[in-house]
Structures are given as C-alpha cells and as structure tokens.
C-alpha positions in Angstrom: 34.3 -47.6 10.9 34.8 -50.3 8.7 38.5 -51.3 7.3 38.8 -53.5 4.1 42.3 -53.9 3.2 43.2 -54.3 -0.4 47.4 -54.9 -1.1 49.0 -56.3 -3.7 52.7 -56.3 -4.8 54.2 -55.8 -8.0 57.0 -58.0 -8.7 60.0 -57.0 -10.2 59.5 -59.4 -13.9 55.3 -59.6 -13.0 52.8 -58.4 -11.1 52.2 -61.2 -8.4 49.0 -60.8 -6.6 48.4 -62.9 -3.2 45.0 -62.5 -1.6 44.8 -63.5 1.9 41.3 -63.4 3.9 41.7 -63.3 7.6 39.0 -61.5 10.1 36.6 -59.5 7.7 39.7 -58.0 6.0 41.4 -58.8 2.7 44.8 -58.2 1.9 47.6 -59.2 -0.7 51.3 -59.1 -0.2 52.7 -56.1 -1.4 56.3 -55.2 -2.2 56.1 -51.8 -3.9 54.4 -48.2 -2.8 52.0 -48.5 -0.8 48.9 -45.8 -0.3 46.2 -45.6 2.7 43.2 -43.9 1.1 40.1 -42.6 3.5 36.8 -43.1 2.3 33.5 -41.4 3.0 31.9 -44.1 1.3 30.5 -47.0 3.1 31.2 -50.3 1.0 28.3 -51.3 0.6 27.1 -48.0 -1.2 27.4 -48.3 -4.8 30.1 -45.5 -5.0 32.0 -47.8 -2.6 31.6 -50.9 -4.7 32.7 -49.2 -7.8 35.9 -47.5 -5.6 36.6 -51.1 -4.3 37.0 -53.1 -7.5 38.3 -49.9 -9.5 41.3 -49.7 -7.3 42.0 -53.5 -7.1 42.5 -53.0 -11.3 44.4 -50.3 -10.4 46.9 -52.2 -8.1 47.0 -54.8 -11.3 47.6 -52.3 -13.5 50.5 -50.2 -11.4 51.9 -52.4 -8.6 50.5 -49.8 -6.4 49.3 -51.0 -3.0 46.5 -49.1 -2.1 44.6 -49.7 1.7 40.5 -48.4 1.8 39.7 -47.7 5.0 35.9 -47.0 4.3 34.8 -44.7 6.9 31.5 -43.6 5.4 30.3 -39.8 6.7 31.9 -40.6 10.0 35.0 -39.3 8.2 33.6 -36.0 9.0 34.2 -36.8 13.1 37.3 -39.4 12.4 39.5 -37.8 10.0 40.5 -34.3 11.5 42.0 -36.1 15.0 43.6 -38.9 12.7 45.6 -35.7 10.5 46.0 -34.3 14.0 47.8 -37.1 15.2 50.1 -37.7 12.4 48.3 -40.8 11.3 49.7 -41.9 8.0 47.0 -41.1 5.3 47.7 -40.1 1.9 44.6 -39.9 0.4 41.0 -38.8 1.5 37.8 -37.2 0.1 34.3 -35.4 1.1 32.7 -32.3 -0.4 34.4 -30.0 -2.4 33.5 -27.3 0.9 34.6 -29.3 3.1 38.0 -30.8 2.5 38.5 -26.9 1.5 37.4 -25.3 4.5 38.2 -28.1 7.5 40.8 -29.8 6.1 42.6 -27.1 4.2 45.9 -27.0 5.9 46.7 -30.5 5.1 46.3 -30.3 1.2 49.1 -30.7 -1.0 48.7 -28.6 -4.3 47.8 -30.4 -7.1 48.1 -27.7 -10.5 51.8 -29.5 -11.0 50.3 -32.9 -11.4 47.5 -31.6 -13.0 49.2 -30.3 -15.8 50.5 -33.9 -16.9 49.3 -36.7 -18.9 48.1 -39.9 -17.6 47.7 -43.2 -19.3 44.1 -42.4 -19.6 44.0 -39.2 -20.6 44.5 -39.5 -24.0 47.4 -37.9 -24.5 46.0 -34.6 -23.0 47.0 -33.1 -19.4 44.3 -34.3 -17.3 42.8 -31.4 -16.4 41.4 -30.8 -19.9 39.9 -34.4 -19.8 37.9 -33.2 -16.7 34.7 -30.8 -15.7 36.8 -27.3 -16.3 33.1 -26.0 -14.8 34.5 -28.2 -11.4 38.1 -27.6 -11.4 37.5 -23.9 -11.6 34.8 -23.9 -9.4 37.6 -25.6 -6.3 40.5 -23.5 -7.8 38.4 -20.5 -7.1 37.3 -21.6 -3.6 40.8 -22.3 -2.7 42.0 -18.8 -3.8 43.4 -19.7 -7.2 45.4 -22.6 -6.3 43.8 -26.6 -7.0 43.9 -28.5 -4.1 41.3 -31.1 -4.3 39.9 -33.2 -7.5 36.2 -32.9 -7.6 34.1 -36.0 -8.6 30.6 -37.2 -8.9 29.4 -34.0 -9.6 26.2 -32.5 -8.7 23.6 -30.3 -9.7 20.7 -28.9 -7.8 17.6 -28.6 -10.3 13.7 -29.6 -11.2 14.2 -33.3 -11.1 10.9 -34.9 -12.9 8.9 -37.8 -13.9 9.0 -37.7 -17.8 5.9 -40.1 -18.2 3.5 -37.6 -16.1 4.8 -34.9 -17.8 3.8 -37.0 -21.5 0.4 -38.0 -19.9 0.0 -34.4 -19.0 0.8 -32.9 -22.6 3.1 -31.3 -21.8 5.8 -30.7 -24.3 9.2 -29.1 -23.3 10.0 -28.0 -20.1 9.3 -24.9 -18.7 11.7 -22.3 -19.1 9.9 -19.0 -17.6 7.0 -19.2 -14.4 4.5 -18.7 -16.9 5.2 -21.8 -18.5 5.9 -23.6 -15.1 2.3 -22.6 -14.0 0.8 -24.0 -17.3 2.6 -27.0 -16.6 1.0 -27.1 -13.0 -2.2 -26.5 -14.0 -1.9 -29.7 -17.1 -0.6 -31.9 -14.7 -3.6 -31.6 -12.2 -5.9 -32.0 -14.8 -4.7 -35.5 -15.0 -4.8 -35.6 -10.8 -1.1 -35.7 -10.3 0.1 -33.1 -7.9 2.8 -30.9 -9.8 5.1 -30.3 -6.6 6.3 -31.4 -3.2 9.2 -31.2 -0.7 10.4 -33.1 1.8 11.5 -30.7 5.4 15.2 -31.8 4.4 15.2 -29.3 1.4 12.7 -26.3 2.8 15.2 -24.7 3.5 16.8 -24.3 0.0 13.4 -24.3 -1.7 13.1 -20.9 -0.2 16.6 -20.1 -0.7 16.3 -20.8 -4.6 12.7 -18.8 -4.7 14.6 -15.6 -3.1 17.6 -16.0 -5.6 15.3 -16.2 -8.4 13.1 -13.2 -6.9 16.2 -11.3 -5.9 19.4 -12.4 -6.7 22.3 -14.4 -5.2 23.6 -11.5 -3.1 20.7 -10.3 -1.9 19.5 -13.9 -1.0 22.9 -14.4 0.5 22.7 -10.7 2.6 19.2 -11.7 4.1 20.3 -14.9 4.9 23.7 -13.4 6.9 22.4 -10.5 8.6 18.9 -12.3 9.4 17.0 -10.2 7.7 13.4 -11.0 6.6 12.0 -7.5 6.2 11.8 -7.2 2.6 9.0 -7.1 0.7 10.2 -10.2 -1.6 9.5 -12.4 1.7 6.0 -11.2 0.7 6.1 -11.9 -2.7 7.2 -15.6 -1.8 4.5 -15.8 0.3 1.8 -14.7 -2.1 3.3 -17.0 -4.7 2.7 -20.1 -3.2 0.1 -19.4 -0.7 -1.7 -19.3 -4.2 0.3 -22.5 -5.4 -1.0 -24.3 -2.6 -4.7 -23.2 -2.9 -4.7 -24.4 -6.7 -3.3 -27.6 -5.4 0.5 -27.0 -7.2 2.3 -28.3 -3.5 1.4 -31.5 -2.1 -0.4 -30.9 0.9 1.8 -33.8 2.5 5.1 -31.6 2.2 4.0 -30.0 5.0 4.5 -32.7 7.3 6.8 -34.9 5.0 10.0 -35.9 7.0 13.1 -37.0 4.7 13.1 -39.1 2.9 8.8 -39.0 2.7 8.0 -37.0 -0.1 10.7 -38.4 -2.0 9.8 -42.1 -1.7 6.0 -42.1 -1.0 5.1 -39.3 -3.5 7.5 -38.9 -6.6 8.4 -42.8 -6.7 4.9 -43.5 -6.5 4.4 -41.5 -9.3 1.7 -39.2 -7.2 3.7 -36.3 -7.5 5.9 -35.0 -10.9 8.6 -32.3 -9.5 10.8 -32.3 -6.7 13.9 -29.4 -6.5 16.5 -31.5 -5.4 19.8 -32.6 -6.9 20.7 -35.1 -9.2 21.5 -37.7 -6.5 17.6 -38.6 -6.4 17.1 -40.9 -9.0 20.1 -43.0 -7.4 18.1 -42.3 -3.9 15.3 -44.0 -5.2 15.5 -45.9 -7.5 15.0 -49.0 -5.4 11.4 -47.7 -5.2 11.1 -46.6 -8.9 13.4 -48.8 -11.1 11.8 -48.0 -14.1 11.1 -44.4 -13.6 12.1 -42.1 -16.8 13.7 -38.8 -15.4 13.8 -35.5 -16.8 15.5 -32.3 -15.3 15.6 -28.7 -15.9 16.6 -25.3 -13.9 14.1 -23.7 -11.6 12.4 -21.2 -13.7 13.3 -17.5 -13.6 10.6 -16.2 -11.7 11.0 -11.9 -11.8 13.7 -9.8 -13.6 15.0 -8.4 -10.3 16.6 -12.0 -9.7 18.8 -14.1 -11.2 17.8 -17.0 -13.9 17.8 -20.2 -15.3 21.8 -19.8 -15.7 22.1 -19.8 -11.9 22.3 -22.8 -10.0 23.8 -24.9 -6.7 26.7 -27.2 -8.4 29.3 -28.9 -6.6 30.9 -32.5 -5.6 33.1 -34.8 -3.7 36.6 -34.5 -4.0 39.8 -36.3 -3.6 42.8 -34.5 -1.3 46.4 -35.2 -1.0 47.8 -35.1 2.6 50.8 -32.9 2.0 52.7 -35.3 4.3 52.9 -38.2 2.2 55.4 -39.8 0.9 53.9 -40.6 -2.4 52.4 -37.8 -4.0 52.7 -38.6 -7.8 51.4 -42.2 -6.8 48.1 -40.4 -5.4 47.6 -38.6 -8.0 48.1 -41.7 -10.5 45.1 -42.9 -8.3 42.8 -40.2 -8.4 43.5 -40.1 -12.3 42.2 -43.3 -12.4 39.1 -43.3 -10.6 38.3 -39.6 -12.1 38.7 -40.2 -15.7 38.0 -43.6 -18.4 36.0 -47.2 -17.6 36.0 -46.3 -13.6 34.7 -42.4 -13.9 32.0 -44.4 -16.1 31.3 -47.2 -13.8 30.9 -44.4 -10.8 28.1 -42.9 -12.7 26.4 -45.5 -14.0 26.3 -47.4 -11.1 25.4 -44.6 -8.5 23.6 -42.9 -11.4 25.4 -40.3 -10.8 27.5 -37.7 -12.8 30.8 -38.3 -14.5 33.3 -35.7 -14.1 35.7 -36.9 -17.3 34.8 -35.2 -20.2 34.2 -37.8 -22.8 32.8 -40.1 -19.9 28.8 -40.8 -20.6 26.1 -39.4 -18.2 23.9 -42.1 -17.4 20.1 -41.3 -19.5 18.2 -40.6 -16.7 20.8 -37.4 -15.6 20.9 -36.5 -19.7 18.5 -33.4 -19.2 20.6 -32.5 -16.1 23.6 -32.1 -18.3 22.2 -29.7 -20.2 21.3 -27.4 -17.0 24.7 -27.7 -15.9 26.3 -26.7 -18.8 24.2 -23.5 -19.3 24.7 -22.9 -15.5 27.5 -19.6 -15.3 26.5 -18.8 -11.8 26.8 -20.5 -8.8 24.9 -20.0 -5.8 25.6 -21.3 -2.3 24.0 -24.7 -1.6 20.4 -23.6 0.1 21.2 -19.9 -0.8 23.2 -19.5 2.6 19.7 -20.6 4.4 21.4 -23.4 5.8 24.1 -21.6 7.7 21.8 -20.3 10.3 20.2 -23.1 11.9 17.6 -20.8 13.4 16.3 -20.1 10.0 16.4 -22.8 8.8 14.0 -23.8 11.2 11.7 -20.5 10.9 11.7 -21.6 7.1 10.0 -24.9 7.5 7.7 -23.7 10.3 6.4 -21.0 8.4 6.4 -22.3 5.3 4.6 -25.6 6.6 1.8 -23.0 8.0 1.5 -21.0 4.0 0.8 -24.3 2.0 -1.6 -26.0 4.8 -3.8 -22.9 4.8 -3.4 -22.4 8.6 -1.6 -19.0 7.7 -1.4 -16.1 4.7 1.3 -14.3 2.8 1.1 -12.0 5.7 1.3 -14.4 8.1 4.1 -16.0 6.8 6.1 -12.4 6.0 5.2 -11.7 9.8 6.4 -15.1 10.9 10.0 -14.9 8.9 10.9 -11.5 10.2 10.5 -12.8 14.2 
C-alpha cells in the first residue's frame, strides 16, 4: 500500500499552500478540515493521476485538506479491518456492489446532500447534473436509499475496430443475429476473424448468449440452482459450434489467457469484436494508440430472450464513513471529482466514461453512449455465471472443447449439465 499525502491549509485572509517532501510522501501544512480519502486506485494508473492533481485544485480551491492513501485493489483486503478498527477514514470507493454489499454498514446516506447545489453544478442539485441511469441503479440496490456516488461508469457491450468494419463493407452495426452473421461472414472475406475471447470473460459470454436466448431470470435461475438441463444450453451449443466451423471465433480463444486475445488479437487488428466493457480501449491502447473504436449491444438473438435494451452497466463509487466528522466536506469532494473539468479529465484520460451529464465522452466510447442510453434493463455482471466458481469453470472447459472442434453441441450440453 502506497501513501501520498497531499495537505494544504487555508488561511484565514488567503489560501497559503506549503509543500514539504520528505520520504516518498508530500505534504503541505494545513490549518482547516482535514479529509483521509481511500483509494483503489494505484497512482500511477491514469484514474489515480487525474484523482491526484484533481484534489490538490480542490484543496486550492476550498482550504480543504484532503490525505490519498492509494491502496489500489488491495482496498478490497485493507479496508474492512481498517473500518473495523475505528481507523479514521472518511472517504473511500470500489464498485458500486461492493461498497454496497461489504461495506454497507458503514455508509452515511447521501439523498440530503444530494439534493443541493454545488459550485459546479450549475445552479442545479447535483443529482440532476449526474447519470440518473447510475444513481438509480445504487439507490435501487441499496433499497431506495443513495449511499454511494457512482463514477466512471461502465458498460458491457460489442466493442469493435471501426476500420475492419469499413474495409469489410460493412455499414451500420448489427442490430438483429441476422445482421451479426452477415457482418461475420464480410469480415472473413477480407481474412479478419470476426470474434474472440479471452478465458477472463467466458464466463459472461455465455451468460449474455443465455440472456439473449432466454432472459435475465431464467439466465439468472440456471445459474443459482446449477441447472444446465435446458434445451437452450443446446441451442448455444449449436450456435457457435457452427460459428466456430465457419471461422466467426478465433480459434486462439480457446487457449487465450487474459489479457491474450485482447492484446495479441484485437490490438493487432487480427480480430474485429470482443464482448467486453468499455474499459478496453483504455486497456489497450498502449498497444493500439490509434485504433478507431466502435460499440454496440450484443444482438438479440431469439424472441424468448431479452434484447438489445438489456445490458451489464455499473461503476465505481465514492462512500461516506458515517463516522466522520466532516460529512458535507466529503461530499464537496466527491462533487468535485464527479461533475465539471475533473469528471472530464477522468474520462479522457482513462478513456473512460463521465458520469456528469454535460461532461464529454471521450470519441472512441461515443457509440457506447448510445447503448447505454437505450439500455432499460440490467442484467447481473456475467449473468450470475460468475457467482459459482464451479461453473464458471465448466463454462470455459466446455466451451474451449465447442470452438476447437474436439467436441459438439451435444457434447458441450452433456458437459454443462455434469
């Protein structure tokens, strides 16, 4: 765990900022509040960077001493026995899940400060200057009450390469599996494989096949009671056992371990499609700088499922410890990092999603947008496939057998329902 300290004081005529460097930490003097805010960002990650000069503005701005202790995703192992032990933390963030579901006791509620204005809202109570998709989608979770502030939004979609996709003919995206087929079969005309996976996602590319074959709450029963008997566990099979024979699936996803397909097929421009979420081009774009990125929802693929409008959204979110002692000082905080120049600089920088509402979407996430606005379902990240780890692991056996030829339909219906 890495701690950078950044304190500054405001003075009572000016704001007086002392920086003192001693032992890999940086501090200033401060005189005024003072907030300790736990990150799960590392700082070197761009997120971090952004968070790191966004809040040493925000001390010039307020007077409001603010300490990052940048914990990256060992928050997840730190935090809890920190809260435990009365540790004094005021401000912390993760998924939108998680600080809900592990972290839940400790949240202050937030509608009250919601409900005000904020120097950068425009006049307007800040939760109208923010994703209402978000806020209602944690208001919901938390049984009707807001308790965390989502940012850098997410959506789980067809990421693509736009240039393949203009080399292939093909003109608009594909909205029904008809089209997606014809856009398969264009794009290996030109030898570019249409498809591939890494064995990080397997799990929720069969997950978002069985919602679009059967629903959300069927895809979400099989998944809780184990149950791989039905005949749609067929139908997937047949789907892309043919897929695979008419070369639609890389052959390599079958033994592609994270982050493989991602950065030795789609940045290399060998493969157009990847259903993933919209944190990929910021994945790798260290390998594809000048890739032009296109998104759209996974296809409806049978009327007995749910569509295009249905979709894995979600976030990271700030939390208030209930114990602190300055709660509207928090908020002030999260305000600023969640709306104006800084929800801005976030997404550019990590090319990632805004959550203000007149904040711009960095160009290659534009089409994303789109999906995310039409999206007015939410399914579970993976379809619930993920919960089990024991079929999680079935999935990417079995499904690694279908595409490689080394098993059928059958064998893959047979092999889901051990």
């Amino acid at each position: 765990m890495r701690r950078i300290r950044f304190i500054t004081c405001a003075v009572i005529l000016i704001v007086c900022m002392v920086s003192v460097f001693a032992g890999g930490s940086k501090e200033s003097v401060a005189s005024g509040p003072k907030l300790v805010y736990w990150s799960m960002w590392n700082e070197a990650e761009p997120q971090g960077r952004v968070i790191g000069e966004a809040i040493e503005a925000f001390t010039a701005e307020t007077g409001i001493a603010v300490e990052v202790v940048f914990n990256g995703r060992e928050i997840r192992k730190t935090l809890q026995p920190a809260l435990e032990a009365g540790e004094v933390i005021d401000i912390f963030d993760e998924d939108i899940e998680r600080v809900l579901n592990v972290w839940g006791k400790y949240l202050l509620p937030l509608d009250e400060f919601a409900s005000k204005t904020y120097p950068t809202t425009g006049g307007k109570p800040y939760r109208d200057v923010i994703s209402k998709t978000l806020v209602d989608l944690t208001t919901n979770l938390a049984g009707g009450t807001l308790k965390n502030i989502p940012y850098q939004p997410f959506i789980f979609v067809t990421m693509y390469n736009k240039d393949l996709f203009e080399k292939a003919g093909i003109s608009k995206v594909p909205q029904t599996w008809n089209e997606f087929l014809t856009a398969c079969e264009k794009l290996v005309a030109i030898g570019v494989t249409p498809l591939t996976v890494d064995d990080a996602y397997m799990a929720a590319f069969f997950g978002y096949n069985m919602v679009r074959l059967v629903g959300i709450e069927e895809t979400a029963r099989m998944a809780k009671e184990n149950d791989f008997s039905g005949p749609q566990v067929l139908e997937f099979g047949k789907i892309w056992e043919e897929m695979a024979r008419k070369g639609y699936m890389s052959k390599k996803a079958a033994s592609n371990i994270y982050p493989a397909g991602q950065v030795e097929e789609i940045a290399q421009g060998k493969v157009a499609m990847y259903l993933n979420g919209t944190w990929l081009p910021n994945e790798i774009k260290g390998n594809a700088p000048n890739m032009r990125w296109g998104a759209f929802s996974w296809p409806t693929i049978s009327p007995n499922g749910d569509g295009a409008e249905a979709n894995n959204f979600g976030g990271q979110s700030f939390a208030i410890n209930k114990n602190t002692k300055y709660p509207a000082e928090a908020f002030q905080l999260i305000v600023w990092l969640t709306t104006g120049k800084w929800d801005t600089e976030l997404a550019a920088e990590s090319l990632g999603v805004p959550m203000g509402t007149e904040s711009q979407w960095p160009l290659e996430l534009a089409e994303a947008k789109k999906a995310l606005d039409n999206t007015t379902k939410r399914m579970a990240w993976a379809g619930n496939m993920e919960d089990n780890p024991d079929i999680n692991a079935k999935i990417k056996e079995n499904f690694a057998k279908l595409i490689t030829g080394s098993i059928n339909a059958e064998g893959f219906a047979a092999g889901m329902r051990k």
